[in-house]
C-alpha positions in Angstrom: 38.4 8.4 36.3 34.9 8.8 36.8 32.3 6.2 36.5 30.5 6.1 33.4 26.8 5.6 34.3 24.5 2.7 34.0 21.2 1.2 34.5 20.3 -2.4 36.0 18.7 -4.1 33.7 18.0 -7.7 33.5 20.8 -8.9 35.9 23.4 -7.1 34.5 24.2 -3.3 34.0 23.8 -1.3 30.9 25.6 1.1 30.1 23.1 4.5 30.2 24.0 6.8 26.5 21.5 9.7 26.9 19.1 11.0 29.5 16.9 13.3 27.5 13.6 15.4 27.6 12.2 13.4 24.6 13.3 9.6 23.1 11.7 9.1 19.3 11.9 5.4 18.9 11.8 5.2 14.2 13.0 8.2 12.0 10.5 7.9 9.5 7.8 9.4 7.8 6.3 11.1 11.3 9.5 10.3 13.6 11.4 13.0 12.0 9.0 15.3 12.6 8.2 14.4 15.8 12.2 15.0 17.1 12.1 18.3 14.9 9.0 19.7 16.5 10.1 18.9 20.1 13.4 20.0 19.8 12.7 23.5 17.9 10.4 24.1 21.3 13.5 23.6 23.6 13.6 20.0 24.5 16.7 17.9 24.3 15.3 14.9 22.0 17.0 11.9 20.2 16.0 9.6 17.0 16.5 6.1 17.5 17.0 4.7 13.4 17.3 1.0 12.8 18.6 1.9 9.5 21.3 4.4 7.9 18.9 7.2 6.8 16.0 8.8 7.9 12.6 8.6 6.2 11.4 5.2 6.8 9.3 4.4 3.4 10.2 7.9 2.2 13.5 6.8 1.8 14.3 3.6 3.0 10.7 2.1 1.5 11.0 3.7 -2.0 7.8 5.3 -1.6 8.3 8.1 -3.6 4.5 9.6 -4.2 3.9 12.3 -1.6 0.2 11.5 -1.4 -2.1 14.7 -1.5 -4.8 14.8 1.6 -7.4 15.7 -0.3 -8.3 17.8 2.4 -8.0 22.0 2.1 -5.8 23.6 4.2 -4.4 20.0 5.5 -0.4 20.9 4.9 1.0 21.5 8.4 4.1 23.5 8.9 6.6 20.4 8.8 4.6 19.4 5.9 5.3 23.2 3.8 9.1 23.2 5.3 10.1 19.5 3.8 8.2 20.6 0.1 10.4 24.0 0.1 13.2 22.5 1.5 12.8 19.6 -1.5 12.5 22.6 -4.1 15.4 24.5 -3.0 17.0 21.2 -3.7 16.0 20.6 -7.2 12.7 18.5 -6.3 9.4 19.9 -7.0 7.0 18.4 -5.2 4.0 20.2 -5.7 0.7 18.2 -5.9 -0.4 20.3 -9.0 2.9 19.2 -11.4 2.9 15.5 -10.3 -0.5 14.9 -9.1 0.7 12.9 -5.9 4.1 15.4 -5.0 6.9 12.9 -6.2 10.1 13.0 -4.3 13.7 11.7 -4.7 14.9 9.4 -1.7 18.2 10.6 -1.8 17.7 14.3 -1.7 14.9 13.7 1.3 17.2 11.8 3.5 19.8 14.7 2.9 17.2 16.9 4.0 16.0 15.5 6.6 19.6 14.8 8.1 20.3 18.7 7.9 17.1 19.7 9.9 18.4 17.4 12.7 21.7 18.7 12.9 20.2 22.3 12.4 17.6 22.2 15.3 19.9 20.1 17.5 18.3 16.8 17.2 20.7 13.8 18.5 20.5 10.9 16.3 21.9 7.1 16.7 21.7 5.1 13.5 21.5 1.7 13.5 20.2 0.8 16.4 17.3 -1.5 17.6 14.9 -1.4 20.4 15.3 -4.0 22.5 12.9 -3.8 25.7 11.4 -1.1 28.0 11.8 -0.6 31.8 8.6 0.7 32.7 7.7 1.7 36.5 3.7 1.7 37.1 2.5 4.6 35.0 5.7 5.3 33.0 8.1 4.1 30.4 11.4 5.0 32.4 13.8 3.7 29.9 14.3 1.8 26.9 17.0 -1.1 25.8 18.8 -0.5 22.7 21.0 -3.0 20.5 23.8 -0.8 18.9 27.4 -1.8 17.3 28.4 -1.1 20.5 26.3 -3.5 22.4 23.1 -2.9 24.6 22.4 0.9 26.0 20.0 2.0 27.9 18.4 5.6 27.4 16.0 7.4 30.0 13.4 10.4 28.9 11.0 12.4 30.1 9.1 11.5 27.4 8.6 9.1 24.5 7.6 8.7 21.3 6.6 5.5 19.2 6.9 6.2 15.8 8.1 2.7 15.0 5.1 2.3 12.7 4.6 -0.8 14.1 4.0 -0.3 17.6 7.0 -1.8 19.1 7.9 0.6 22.2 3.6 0.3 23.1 3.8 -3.6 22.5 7.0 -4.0 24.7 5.4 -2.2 27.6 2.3 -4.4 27.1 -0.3 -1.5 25.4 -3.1 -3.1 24.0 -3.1 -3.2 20.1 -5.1 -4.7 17.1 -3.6 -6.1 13.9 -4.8 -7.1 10.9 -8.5 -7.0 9.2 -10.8 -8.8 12.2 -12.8 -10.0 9.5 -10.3 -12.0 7.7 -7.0 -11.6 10.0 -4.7 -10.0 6.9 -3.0 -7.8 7.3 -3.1 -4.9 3.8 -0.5 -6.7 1.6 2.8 -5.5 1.7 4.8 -4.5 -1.7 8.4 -4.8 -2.4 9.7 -1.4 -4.3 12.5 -1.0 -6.8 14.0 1.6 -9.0 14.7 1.0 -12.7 17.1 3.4 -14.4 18.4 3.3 -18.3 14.6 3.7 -19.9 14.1 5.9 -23.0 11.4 7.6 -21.3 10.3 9.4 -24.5 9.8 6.0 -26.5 7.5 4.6 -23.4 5.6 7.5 -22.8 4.8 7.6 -27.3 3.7 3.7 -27.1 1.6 4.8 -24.0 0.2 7.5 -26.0 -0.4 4.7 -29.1 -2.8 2.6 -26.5 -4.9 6.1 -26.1 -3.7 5.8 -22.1 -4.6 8.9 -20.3 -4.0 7.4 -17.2 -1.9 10.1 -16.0 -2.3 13.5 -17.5 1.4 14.6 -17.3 4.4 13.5 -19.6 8.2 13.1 -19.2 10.0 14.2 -17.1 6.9 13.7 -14.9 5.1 10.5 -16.3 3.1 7.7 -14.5 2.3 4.3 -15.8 -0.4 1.7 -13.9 -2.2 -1.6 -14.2 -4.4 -3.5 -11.3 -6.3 -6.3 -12.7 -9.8 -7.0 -11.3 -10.4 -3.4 -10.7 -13.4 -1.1 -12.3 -10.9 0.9 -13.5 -10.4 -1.2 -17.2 -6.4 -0.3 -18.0 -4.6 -0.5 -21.3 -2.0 -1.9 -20.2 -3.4 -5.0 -18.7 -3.0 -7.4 -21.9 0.1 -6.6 -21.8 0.8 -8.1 -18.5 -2.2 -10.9 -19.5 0.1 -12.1 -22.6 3.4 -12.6 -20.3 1.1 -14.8 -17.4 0.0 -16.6 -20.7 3.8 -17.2 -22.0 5.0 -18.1 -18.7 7.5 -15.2 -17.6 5.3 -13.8 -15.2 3.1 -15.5 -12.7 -0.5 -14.3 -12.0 0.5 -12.8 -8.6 3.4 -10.6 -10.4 0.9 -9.0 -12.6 -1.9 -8.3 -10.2 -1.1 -5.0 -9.5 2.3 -2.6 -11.1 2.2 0.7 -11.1 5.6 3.0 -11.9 6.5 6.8 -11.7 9.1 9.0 -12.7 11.7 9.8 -10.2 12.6 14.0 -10.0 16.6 14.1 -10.5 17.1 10.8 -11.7 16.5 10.7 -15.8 15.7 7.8 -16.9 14.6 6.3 -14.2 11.2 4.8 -12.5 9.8 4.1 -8.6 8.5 0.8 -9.1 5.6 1.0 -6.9 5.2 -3.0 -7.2 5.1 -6.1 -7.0 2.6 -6.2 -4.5 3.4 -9.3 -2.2 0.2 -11.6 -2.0 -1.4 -11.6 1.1 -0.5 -14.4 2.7 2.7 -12.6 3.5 1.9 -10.8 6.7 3.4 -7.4 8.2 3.1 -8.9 11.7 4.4 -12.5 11.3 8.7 -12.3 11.5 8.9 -15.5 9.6 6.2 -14.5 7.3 7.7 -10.7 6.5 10.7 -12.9 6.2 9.9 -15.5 3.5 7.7 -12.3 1.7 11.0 -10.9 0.8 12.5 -13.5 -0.9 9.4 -14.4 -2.8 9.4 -10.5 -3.6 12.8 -10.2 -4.8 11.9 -13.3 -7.5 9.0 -11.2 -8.2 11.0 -8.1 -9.0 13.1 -10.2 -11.7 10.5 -11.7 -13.4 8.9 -8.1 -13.9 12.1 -6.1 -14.3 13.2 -9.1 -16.9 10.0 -9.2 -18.7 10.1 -5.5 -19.1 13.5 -5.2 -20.5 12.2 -7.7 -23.1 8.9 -6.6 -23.7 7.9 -2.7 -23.2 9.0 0.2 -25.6 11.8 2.0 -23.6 13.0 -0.5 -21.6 15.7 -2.5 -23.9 18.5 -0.6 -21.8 16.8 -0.5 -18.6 18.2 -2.3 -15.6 17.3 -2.7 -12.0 19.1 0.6 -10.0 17.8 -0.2 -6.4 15.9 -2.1 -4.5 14.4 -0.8 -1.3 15.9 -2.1 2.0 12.4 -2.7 3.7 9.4 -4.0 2.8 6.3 -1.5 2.1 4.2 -2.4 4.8 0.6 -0.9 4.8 -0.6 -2.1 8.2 0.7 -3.9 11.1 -0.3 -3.2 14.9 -2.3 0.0 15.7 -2.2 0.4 19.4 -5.9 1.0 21.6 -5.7 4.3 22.7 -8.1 6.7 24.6 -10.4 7.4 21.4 -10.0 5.1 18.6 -11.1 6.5 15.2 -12.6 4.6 12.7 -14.8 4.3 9.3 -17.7 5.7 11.2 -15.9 9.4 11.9 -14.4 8.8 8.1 -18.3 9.0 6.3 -19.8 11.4 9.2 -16.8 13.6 8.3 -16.2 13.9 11.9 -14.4 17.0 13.1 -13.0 17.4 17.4 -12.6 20.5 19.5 -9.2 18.1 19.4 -8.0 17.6 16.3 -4.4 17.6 15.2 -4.5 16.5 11.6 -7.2 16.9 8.2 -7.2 14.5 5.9 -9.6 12.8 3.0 -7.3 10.6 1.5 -9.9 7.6 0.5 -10.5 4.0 2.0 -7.5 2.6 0.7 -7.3 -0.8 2.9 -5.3 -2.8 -0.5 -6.7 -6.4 -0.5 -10.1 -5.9 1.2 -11.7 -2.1 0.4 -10.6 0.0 -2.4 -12.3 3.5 -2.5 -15.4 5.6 -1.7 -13.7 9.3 -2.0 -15.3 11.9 -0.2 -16.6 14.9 -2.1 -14.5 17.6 -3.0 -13.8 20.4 0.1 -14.8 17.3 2.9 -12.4 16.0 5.2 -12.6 14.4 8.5 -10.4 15.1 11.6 -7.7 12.7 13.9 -8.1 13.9 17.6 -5.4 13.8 19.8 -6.8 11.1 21.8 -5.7 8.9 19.2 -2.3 9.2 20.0 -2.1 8.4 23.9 -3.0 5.6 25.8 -4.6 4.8 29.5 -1.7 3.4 30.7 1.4 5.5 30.1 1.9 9.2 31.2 4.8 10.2 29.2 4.3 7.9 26.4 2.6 9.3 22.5 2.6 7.7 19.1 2.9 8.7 15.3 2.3 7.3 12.2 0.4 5.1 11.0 0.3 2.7 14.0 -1.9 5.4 16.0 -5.3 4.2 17.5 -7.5 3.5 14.3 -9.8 0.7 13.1 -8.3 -1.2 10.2 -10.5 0.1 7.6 -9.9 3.7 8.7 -6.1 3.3 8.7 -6.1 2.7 5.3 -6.9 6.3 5.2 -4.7 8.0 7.2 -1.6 6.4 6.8 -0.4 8.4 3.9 3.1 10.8 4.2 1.4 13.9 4.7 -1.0 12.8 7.3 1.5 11.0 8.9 4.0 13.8 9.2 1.5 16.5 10.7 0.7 13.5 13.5 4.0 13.4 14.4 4.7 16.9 14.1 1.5 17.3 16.9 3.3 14.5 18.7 6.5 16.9 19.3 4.5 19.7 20.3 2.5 17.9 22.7 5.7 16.7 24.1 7.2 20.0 25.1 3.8 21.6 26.2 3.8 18.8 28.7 7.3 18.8 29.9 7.1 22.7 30.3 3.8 22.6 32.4 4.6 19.8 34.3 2.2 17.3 33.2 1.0 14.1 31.7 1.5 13.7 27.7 -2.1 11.3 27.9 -3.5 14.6 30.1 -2.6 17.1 27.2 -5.6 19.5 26.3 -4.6 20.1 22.4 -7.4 22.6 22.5 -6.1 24.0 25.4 -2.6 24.7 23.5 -2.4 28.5 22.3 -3.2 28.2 18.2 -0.4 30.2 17.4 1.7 27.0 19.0 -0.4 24.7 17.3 0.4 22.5 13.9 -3.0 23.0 13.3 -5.6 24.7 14.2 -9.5 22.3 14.0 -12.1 24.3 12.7 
């Protein structure tokens, strides 16, 4: 019988699962398309997914608003393919029905677990990064926790799209977390999905508070309320009067905003509660205790609902998400790190990979400041490589950025075309024999390009 292989690692040996062209540590929002991109340019890649589905807040998150750029011209490929894949599914996610391009969690995991198995993608679900073997200038390997016990995988290349920096942390790349000025991380919310409301009875007692908050109706239909905003909304005494009765606390009610779901009648994304933010995104006991707060938070408002607002006498808690909605965490230090300053210079690079002018949304410390209609600013590739690693690159939201500018570019859209760049740069590298931190994205043929700076 012959020998299964293995790697040394730690005194002991480990059993070796893949040895790949490209390792994607998180299937998320830019993992997926990372792994997709690579492997549709020939490269024998593999998603590493702590959970059961892929998506990440997509899915797993219950983020369900698409998030327009803002920016013309901004979709990328990957971007297009996952709306028309969404529509031939039932989902319309077009930014001119919904305003923000709702989706259905459900359907996008389903569609994002058929574009793996169609492009070849290997997956492993449920599994954990444990550590990294790193020699001098590369990541060689990486230890993973899965129900079979550690494995060790090898690539040629590898991508963090852990959204938290995990893979750069564990092989020591500098990173920042948190706001310097105050040390907070954004605060992190705890979604939910109601179903069972009468969506026709809330959006008429909307209507009888004059709320033209969002323009649309049933079966698209948002409601919103942030307290000590500029923005004055009319639902806010209605939150006011449950702190005053006692079934809600003050921290339930600072912020709730809820959206229709496509394919599920009746139902609502509960973008909220919003944890406060002493809960951090980058403290395990803190993340820890913020979900168990959160979860009372989510009965007090799903209960006070149910009693109180026109359409929800039937409704009832459907799912909650199965992480919490982290806005921030660790952004790694990379070879150019963009910040506020490129954000209102509209800064554009010979570089770029990705448009965006999504505003300063950094929830808890700086809310706003839009850019004018047709301006955008550009993320250059730099951002995604570091000094010290040649085969390593990283998606998402955890890319090199200030905290202030992050709040900006770490919505779905923007974070898939980053990681769609992040597959192609992978593959040119591999097939001319070079460092991923060495790539020239200008260099790269447009027509092989996700997109194209101007």
């Amino acid at each position: 019988m012959q020998k299964k292989p293995s790697l040394s690692y730690e005194g002991r040996s480990v059993p070796l699962l893949y040895q790949l062209d490209c390792c994607v540590i998180g299937g998320g929002t830019s993992g997926v398309a990372a792994a997709v991109s690579s492997s549709r340019r020939g490269l024998d890649t593999l998603v590493i997914e702590r959970g059961i589905a892929l998506g990440g807040m997509q899915t797993l998150g219950l983020v369900e608003p698409f998030m327009p750029t803002f920016a013309p011209g901004s979709d990328t490929p990957f971007v297009h393919e996952v709306k028309e894949r969404m529509r031939n599914a039932g989902i319309e996610m077009s930014d001119s029905i919904t305003d923000f391009g709702w989706t259905n969690p459900e359907t996008l995991a389903y569609v994002y677990d058929r574009l793996l198995e169609e492009t070849g993608t290997r997956i492993l679900y449920h599994a954990v990064l444990v550590d990294t073997v790193c020699s001098r200038e590369k990541i060689t390997a990486v230890i993973v926790q899965t129900i079979e016990g550690l494995v060790a995988i090898q690539a040629a290349v590898f991508i963090d799209a852990t959204g938290d920096a995990l893979l750069c942390r564990l092989a020591d790349v500098p990173t920042e977390r948190g706001y310097a000025k105050t040390g907070n991380n954004q605060p992190m919310s705890f979604r939910f999905e109601m179903g069972g409301i009468d969506l026709e009875s809330l959006y008429q007692y909307m209507q009888s508070l004059q709320d033209d908050w969002c323009k649309t109706r049933p079966p698209y239909f948002e409601i919103a309320m942030a307290r000590h905003r500029e923005i004055k909304y009319k639902l806010e005494p209605f939150f006011v009067k449950g702190i005053r009765s006692g079934e809600l606390l003050a921290e339930d009610a600072e912020y709730f905003q809820a959206f229709t779901i496509p394919g599920k009648p009746g139902c609502m994304s509960m973008n909220c509660p919003e944890l406060p933010v002493r809960f951090s995104a980058s403290n395990a006991l803190s993340y820890s205790e913020g979900v168990r707060y959160g979860r009372g938070m989510i009965q007090r408002l799903s209960r006070y609902l149910i009693r109180h607002l026109p359409g929800f006498s039937h409704a009832y808690i459907s799912r909650e998400a199965t992480m919490l909605g982290a806005r921030e965490s660790w952004r790694i230090c990379g070879k150019y790190q963009v910040t506020e300053t490129d954000y209102y210079a509209r800064r554009h690079f010979a570089d770029a990979v990705v448009r965006t002018a999504w505003y300063i949304d950094a929830h808890g410390e700086k809310v706003g400041e839009y850019l004018s209609p047709g301006e955008y600013y550009e993320i250059p590739y730099r951002a995604l490589v570091t000094e010290m690693y040649k085969n390593l690159l990283v998606a998402g939201r955890c890319i090199s950025v200030s905290f202030i500018l992050e709040a900006s570019m770490r919505i779905q859209p923007t974070c898939m075309s980053i990681g769609e760049a992040a597959g192609i740069a992978a593959a040119w590298a591999i097939y001319h024999g070079m460092a991923v931190n060495e790539v020239d994205w200008s260099a790269i043929p447009p027509s092989q390009r996700s997109y194209v700076s101007s």
